[in-house]
One Martini backbone bead per residue (centre of mass of N, CA, C, O) as a GRO file, in nm:
protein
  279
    1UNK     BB    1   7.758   8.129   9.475
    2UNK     BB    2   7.477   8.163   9.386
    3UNK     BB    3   7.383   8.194   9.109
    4UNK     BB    4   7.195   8.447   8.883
    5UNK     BB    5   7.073   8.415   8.562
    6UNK     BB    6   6.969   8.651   8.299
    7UNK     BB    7   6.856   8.752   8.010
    8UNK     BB    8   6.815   9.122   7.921
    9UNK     BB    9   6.985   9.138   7.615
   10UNK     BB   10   7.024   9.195   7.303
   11UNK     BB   11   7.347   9.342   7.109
   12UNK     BB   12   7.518   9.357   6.889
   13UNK     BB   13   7.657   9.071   6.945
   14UNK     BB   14   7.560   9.125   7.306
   15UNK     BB   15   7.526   9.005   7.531
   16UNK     BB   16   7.295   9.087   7.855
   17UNK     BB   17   7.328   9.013   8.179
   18UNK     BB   18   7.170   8.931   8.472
   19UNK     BB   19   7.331   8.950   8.843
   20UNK     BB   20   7.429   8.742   9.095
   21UNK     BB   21   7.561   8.697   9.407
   22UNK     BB   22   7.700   8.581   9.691
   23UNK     BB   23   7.827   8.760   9.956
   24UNK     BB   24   8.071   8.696  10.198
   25UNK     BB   25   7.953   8.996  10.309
   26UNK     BB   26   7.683   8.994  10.256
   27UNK     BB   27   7.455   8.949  10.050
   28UNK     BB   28   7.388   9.075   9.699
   29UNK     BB   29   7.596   9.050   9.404
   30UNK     BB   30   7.566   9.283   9.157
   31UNK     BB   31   7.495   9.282   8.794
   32UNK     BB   32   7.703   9.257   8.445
   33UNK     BB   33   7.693   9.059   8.153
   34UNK     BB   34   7.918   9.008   7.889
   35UNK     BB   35   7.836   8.810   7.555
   36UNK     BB   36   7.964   8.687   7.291
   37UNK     BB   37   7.775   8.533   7.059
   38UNK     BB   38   8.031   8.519   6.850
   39UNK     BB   39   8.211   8.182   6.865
   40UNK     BB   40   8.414   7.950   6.915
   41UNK     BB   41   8.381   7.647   6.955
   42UNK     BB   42   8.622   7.601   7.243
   43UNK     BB   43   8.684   7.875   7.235
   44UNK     BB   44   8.863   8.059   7.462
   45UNK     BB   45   8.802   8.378   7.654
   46UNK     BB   46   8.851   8.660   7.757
   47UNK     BB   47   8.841   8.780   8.088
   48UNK     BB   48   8.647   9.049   8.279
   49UNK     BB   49   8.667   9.296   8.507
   50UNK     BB   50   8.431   9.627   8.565
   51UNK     BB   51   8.442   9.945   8.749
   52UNK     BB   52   8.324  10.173   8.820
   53UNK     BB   53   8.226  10.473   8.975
   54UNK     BB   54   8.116  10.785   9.157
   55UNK     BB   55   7.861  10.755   9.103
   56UNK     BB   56   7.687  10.434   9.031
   57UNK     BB   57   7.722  10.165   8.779
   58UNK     BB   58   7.735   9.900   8.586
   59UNK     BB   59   7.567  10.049   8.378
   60UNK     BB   60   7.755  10.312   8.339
   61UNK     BB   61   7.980  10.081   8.165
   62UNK     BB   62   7.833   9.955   7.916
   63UNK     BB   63   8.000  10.122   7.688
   64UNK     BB   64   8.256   9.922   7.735
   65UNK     BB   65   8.185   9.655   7.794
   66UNK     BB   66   8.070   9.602   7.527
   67UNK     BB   67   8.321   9.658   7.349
   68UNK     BB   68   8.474   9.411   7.493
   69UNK     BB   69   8.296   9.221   7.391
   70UNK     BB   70   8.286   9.261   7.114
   71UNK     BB   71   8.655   9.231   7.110
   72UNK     BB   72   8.623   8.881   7.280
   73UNK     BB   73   8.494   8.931   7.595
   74UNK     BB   74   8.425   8.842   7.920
   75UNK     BB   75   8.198   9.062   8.105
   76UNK     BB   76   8.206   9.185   8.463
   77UNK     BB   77   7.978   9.400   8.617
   78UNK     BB   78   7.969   9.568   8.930
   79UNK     BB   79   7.801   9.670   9.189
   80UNK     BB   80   7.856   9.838   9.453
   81UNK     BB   81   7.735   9.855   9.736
   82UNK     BB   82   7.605  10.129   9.738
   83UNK     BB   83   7.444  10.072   9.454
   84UNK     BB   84   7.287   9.862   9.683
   85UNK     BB   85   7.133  10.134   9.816
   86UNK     BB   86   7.075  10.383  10.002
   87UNK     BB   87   7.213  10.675   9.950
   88UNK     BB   88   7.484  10.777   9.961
   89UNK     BB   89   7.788  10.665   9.881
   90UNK     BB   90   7.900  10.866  10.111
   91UNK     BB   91   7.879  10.850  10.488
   92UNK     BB   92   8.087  10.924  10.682
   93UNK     BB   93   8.135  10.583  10.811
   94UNK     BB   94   8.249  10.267  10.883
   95UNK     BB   95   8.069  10.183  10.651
   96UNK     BB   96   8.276  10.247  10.390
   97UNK     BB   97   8.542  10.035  10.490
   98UNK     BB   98   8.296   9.775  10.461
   99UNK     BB   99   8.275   9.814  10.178
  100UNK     BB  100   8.488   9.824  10.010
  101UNK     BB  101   8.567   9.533  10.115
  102UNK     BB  102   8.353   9.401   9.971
  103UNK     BB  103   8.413   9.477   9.692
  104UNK     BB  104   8.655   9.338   9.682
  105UNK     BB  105   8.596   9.020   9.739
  106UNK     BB  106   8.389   9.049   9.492
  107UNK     BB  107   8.604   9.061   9.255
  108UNK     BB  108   8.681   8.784   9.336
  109UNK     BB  109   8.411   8.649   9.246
  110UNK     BB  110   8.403   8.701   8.974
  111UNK     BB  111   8.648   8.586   8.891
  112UNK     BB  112   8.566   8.301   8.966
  113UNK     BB  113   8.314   8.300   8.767
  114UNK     BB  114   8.473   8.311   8.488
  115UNK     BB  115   8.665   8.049   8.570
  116UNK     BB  116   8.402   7.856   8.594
  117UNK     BB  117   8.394   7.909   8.311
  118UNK     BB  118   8.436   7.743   7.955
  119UNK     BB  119   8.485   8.014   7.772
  120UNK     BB  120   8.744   8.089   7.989
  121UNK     BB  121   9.069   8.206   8.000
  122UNK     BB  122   9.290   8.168   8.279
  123UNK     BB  123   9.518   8.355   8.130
  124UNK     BB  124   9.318   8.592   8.022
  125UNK     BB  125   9.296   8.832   8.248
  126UNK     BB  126   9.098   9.146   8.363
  127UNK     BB  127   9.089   9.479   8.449
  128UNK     BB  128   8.851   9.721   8.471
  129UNK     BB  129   8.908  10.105   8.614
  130UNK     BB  130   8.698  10.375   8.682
  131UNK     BB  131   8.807  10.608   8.918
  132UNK     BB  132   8.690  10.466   9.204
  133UNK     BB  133   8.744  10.193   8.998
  134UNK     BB  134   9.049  10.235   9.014
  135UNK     BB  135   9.127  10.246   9.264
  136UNK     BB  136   9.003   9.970   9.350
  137UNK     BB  137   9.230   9.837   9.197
  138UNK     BB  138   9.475   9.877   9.339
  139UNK     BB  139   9.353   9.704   9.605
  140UNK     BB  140   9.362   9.446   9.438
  141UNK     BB  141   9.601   9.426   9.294
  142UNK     BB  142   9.740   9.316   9.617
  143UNK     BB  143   9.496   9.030   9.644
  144UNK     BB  144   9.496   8.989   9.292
  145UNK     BB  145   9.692   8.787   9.072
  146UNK     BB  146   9.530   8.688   8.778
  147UNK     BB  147   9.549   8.886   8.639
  148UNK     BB  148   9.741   9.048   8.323
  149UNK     BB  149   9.564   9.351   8.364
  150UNK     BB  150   9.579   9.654   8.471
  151UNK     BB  151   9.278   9.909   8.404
  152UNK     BB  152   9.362  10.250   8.473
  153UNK     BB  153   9.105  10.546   8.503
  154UNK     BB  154   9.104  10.840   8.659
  155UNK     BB  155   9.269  10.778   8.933
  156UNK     BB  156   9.355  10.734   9.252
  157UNK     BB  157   9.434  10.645   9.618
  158UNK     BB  158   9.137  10.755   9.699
  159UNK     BB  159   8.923  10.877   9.951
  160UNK     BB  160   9.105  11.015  10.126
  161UNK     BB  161   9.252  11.149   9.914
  162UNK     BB  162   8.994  11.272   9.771
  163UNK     BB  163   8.893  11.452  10.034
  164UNK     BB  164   9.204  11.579  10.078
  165UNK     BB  165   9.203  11.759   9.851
  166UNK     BB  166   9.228  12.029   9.662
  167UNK     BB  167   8.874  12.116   9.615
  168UNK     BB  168   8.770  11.822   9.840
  169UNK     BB  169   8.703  11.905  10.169
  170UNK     BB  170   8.459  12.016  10.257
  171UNK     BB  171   8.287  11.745  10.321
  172UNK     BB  172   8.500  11.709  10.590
  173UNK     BB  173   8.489  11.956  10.728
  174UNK     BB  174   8.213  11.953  10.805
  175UNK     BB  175   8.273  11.781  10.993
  176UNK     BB  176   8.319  11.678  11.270
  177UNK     BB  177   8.608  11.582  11.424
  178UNK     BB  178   8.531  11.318  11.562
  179UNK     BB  179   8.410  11.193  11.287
  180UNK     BB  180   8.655  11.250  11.072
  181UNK     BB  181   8.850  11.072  11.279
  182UNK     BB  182   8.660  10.759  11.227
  183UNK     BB  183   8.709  10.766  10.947
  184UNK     BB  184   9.010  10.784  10.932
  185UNK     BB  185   9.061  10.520  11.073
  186UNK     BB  186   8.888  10.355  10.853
  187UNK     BB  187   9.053  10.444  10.580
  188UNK     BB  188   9.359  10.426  10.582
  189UNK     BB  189   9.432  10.103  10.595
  190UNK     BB  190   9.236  10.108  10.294
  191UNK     BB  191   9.424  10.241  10.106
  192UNK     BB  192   9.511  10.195   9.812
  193UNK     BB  193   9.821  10.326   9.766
  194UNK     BB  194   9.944  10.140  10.015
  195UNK     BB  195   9.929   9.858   9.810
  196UNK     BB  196  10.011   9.844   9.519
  197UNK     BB  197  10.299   9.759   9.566
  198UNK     BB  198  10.169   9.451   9.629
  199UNK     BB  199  10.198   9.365   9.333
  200UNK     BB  200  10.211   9.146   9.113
  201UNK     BB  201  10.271   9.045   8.714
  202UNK     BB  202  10.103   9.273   8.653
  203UNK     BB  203  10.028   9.491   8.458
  204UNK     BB  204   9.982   9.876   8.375
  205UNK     BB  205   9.736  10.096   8.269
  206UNK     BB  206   9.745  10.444   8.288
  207UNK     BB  207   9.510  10.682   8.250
  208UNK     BB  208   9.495  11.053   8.209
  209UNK     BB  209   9.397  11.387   8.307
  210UNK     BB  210   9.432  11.787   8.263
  211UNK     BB  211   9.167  11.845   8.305
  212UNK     BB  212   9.047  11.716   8.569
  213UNK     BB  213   8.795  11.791   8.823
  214UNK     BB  214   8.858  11.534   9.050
  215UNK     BB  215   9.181  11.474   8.940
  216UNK     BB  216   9.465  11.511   9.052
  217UNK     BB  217   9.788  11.529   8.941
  218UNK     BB  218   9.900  11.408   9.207
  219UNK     BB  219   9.726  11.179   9.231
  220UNK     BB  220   9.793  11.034   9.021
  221UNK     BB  221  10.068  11.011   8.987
  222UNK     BB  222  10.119  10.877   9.227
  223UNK     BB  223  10.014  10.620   9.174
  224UNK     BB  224  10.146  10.529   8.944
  225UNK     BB  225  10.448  10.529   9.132
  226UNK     BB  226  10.352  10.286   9.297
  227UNK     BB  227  10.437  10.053   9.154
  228UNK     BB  228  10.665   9.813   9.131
  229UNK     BB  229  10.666   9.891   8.778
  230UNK     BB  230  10.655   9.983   8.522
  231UNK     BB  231  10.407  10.189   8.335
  232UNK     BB  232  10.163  10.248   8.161
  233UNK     BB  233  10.117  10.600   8.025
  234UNK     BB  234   9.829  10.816   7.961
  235UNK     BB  235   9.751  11.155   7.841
  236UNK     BB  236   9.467  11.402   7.829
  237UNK     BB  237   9.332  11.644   7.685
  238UNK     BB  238   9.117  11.590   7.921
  239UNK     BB  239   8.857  11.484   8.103
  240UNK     BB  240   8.684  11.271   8.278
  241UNK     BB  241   8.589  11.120   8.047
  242UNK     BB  242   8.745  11.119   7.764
  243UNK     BB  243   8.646  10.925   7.596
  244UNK     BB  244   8.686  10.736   7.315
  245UNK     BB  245   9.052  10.750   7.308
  246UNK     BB  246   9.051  10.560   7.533
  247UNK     BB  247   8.901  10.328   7.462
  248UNK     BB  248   9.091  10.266   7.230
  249UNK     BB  249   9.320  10.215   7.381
  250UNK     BB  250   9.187   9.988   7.570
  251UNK     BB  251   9.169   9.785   7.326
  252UNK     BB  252   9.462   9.792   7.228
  253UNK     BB  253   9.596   9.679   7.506
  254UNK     BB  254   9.401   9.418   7.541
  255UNK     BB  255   9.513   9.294   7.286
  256UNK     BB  256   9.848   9.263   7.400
  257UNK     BB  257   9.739   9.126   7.674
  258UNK     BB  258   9.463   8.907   7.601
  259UNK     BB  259   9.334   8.902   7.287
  260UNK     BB  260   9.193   9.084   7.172
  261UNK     BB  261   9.055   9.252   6.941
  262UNK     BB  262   9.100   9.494   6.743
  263UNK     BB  263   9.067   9.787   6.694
  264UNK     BB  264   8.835   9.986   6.546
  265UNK     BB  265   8.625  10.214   6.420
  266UNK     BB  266   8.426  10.421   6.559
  267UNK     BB  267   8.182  10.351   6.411
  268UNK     BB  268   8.194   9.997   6.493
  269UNK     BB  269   8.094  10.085   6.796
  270UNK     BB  270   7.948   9.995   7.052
  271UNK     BB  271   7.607  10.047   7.184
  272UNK     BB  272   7.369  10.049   7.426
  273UNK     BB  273   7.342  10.396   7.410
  274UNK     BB  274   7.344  10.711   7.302
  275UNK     BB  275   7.372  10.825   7.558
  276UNK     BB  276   7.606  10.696   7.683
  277UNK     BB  277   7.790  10.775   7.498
  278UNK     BB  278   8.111  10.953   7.425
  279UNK     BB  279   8.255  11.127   7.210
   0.00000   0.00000   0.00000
């Protein structure tokens, strides 16, 4: 996978490292990996691949990142490909389609990175994505079945879904019909909603907003809905960005299902830079 690997800083017992890797869809896709410094030699820990949301990057979930390898897991965090060129994240052009699918495909080559590692267990791999990179867990959720779970947090059904919903169709009206019809040609087929289906084996923990001004609860709903067995589900009366609850959420998840170290005290907890942190 011609990896290029570099220490970009230690932080509060975290390696941070810049990385890169050939992405089989051309170009290289890039982001951050996170290990714990301290960890018992030949005991091998928990895997994890992390995907923002729209617009972003792997820096912009430094701060879930580290506290997941904080309490024991190695964890892989990648830029979209959106986040490695110019101009918006969509294009409304079936380059949004291409890139989608690149995304897929790259979530799959990190986790080979991850499993081709030494200090990880390849039983005990999971995903995390929010917002964008919920959706987008959907649809890897559909092929790829290594993980032992994915945590989705406040996603929707995807992009058709999310710009179709009442209070963000702007966008889309905004195009010519013919433009908006070739757009949604292009991304209908690949709508994360129409596969998280057709996952297999992987538990599911779904945090969502009631306050959310991003994602309808229909749309959240409709997602939890849709996986082929029950999911564990929890609302939180706050918005988009949920903070700090919703983590320590994930973290106690995170242990029950993969073996991380149990959350601690907000205190305890690691933070890349206070500016990222979210109260």
């Amino acid at each position: 996978m011609d990896l290029r690997d570099s220490v970009a800083k230690t932080q509060d017992g975290v390696e941070i490292h810049a990385i890169s890797f050939a992405s089989p869809r051309g170009g290289r896709a890039t982001g951050l990996l996170f290990v714990p410094q301290k960890h018992v030699p030949g005991v091998r820990l928990p895997g994890l691949v992390m995907q923002h949301g729209m617009p972003g990057k792997a820096e912009y979930v430094s701060w879930v990142s580290g506290n997941i390898a904080h309490h024991g897991a190695i964890v892989v965090a990648l830029d979209a490909p959106f986040a490695r060129r110019a101009g918006d994240p969509v294009t409304f052009t079936p380059q949004d389609s291409a890139e989608q699918v690149q995304l897929i495909v790259d979530l799959q080559r990190a986790f080979d990175l991850l499993i081709g590692r030494p200090d990880v267990d390849v039983g005990r791999l999971a995903f995390v994505g929010r917002s964008y990179g919920a959706a987008m867990g959907g649809l890897l959720a559909a092929v790829e079945h290594r993980p032992r779970t994915y945590v989705l947090t406040v996603g929707d059904g995807g992009l058709v879904t999310h710009y179709s919903a009442a209070g963000h169709r702007a966008a889309l009206d905004s195009l010519s019909s013919e433009r908006r019809e070739r757009w949604l040609a292009a991304m209908r087929p690949i709508e994360p909603i129409r596969y998280i289906g057709c996952a297999t084996g992987a538990s599911f923990f779904f945090q969502a907003a009631r306050r959310d001004e991003l994602v309808t609860m229909t749309d959240a709903v409709a997602l939890q809905r849709a996986v082929p067995k029950p999911a564990k589900v929890r609302w939180y009366d706050l918005d988009h960005n949920l903070g700090w609850p919703a983590i320590m959420d994930e973290l106690d998840w995170l242990h029950r299902t993969s073996g991380t170290a149990p959350a601690g005290a907000r205190a305890d907890m690691w933070c890349a830079t206070k500016e990222r942190c979210p109260e």
